[in-house]
N, C-alpha and C positions, 0 to 999 in steps of 0.2 A: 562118267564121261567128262571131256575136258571142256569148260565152260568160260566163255570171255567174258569179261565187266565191261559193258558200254560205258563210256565215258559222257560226263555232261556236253561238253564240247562236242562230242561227236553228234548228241542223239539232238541239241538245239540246232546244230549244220544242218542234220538232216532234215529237221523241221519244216525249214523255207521252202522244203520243195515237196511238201506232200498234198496228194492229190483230194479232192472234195467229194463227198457222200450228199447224193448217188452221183457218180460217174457221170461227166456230160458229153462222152462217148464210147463207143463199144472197144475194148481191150481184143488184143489177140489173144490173151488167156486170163484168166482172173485163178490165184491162189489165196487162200482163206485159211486164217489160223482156226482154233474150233474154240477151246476155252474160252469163254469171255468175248468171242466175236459173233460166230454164229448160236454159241448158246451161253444163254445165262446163266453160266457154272462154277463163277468165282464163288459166289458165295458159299455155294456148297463144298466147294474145294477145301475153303477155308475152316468150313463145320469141320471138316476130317482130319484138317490137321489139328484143329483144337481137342479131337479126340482120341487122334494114335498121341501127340505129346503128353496130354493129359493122360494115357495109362500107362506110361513112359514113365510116368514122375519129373517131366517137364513145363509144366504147368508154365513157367515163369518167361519161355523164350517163344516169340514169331506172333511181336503183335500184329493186326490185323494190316496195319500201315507200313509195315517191314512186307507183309506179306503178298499185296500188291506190286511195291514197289520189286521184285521181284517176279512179276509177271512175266511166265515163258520160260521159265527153268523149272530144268527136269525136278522131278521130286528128290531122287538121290542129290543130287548139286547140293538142294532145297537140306536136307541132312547133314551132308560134308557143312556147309555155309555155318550151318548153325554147330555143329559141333566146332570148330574153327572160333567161330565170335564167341560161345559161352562156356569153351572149356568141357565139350559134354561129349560121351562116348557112346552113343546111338550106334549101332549096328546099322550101314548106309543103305545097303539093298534091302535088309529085311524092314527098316523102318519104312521106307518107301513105298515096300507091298504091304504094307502094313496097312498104310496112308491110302493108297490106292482102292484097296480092296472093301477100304470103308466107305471109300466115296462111293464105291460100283452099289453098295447099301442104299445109297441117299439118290441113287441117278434118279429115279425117276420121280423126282420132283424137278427135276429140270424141267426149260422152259428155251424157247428161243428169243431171237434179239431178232427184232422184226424187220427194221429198216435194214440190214445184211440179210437177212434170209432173203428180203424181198429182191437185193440186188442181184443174189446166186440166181434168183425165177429168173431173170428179166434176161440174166446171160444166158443162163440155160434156152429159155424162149428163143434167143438168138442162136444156138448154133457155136456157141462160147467155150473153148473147151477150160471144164473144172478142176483144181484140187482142190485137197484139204493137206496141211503143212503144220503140224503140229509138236510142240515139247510133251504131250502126254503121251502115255502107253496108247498103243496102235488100237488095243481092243476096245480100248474105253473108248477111243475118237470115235471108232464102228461103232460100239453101240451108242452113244449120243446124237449120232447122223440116224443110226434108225430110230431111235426115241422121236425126232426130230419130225424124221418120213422123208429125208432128203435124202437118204446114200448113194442112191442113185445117178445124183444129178453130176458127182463127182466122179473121175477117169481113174484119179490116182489118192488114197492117202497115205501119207506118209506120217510116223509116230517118231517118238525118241526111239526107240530100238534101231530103227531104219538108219540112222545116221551115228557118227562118229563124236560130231561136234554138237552141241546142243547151240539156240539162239542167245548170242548176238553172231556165232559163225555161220554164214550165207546155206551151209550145204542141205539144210531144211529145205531151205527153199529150191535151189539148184535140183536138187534131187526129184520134189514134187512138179517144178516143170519138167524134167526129162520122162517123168511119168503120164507124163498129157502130149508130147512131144511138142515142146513149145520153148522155142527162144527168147529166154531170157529178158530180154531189151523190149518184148513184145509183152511182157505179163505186168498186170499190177494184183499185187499184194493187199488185202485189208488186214489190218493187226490193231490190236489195243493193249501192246505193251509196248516199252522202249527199246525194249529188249531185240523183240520181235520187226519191229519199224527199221531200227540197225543192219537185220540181218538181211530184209528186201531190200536194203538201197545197197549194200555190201553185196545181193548178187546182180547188183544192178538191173534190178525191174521198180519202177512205179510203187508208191504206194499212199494205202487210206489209214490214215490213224480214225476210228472211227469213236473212239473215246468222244473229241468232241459235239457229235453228234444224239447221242445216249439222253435219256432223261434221266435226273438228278437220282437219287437213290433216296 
């Protein structure tokens, strides 16, 4: 999939205007990234790729600080990128399901991020309509929202499959409101990439970077 670089310049513009956790009023729609927002799954994320690279004979590429900083792209992207910087011939689809399949291993030690789950209740309580808007595989968002016990609360979610463009391109998000039927100008987004932040304000809806919010690691 074809994937944009947020620029610093862009992703500090969009800084000044994002919105505070918890919300100090009710949204027409609230969209929610799932990795790293409503569930604490970077880390695990990141076990899987230390392990498909590691039996790759890649040992030496995607420190853990590279791998962050790339929050919200796809896992293929996540393979092109790295074969691209290190000279390396990874197989893009097959490492990815490689990568995937190992995390679906690890899901259930997942865990949620409380203070957004809590704000999903509160919309939901209200009448709020939900999605989830995600750069992972569709299956794996479904099953971490049931690990979770939330899937319900969501209308629509949308995965990388579902879209053309991966985030910093808006149509994640575009897409996951036309699946809740919800205008655009009326949603706010929670994300905790940059990636991710770029592509809400690029489809012009609101958004919570909830990064700073999070306790310390």
């Amino acid at each position: 999939m074809t994937q944009q670089t947020a620029t610093p310049t862009d992703v500090d513009a969009a800084a000044l205007e994002l919105e505070p956790l918890p919300l100090p009023y009710l949204p027409g729609a609230a969209i929610f990234d799932c990795d790293g927002t409503l569930a604490d799954t970077m880390p695990i994320h990141y076990r899987a790729w230390r392990e498909t690279l590691d039996s790759l004979g890649a040992a030496h590429v995607f420190p853990e600080e590279q791998f962050y900083a790339w929050g919200g792209v796809t896992a293929a992207e996540i393979v092109a990128r790295l074969n691209a910087r290190h000279g390396l011939t990874l197989a893009v689809e097959e490492t990815a399901h490689l990568k995937e399949e190992t995390y679906r291993r690890l899901m259930p030690e997942l865990r949620a991020i409380p203070s957004v789950v809590a704000e999903a209740r509160r919309f939901r309580e209200a009448g709020i309509p939900l999605a989830v808007a995600s750069g992972g595989r569709r299956d794996l968002v479904e099953q971490t929202l049931r690990i979770l016990g939330v899937r319900d609360w969501f209308g629509a979610v949308v995965g990388s499959e579902d879209v053309q463009h991966g985030k910093p391109d808006p149509e994640v998000f575009l897409t996951a409101a036309n699946g809740i039927g919800a205008v655009p100008a009326d949603c706010v987004v929670y994300e905790d990439a940059d990636a991710g932040i770029l592509a809400g304000q690029r489809a012009g809806m609101r958004v919570v970077d909830i990064r700073p919010y999070l306790p310390p690691r």
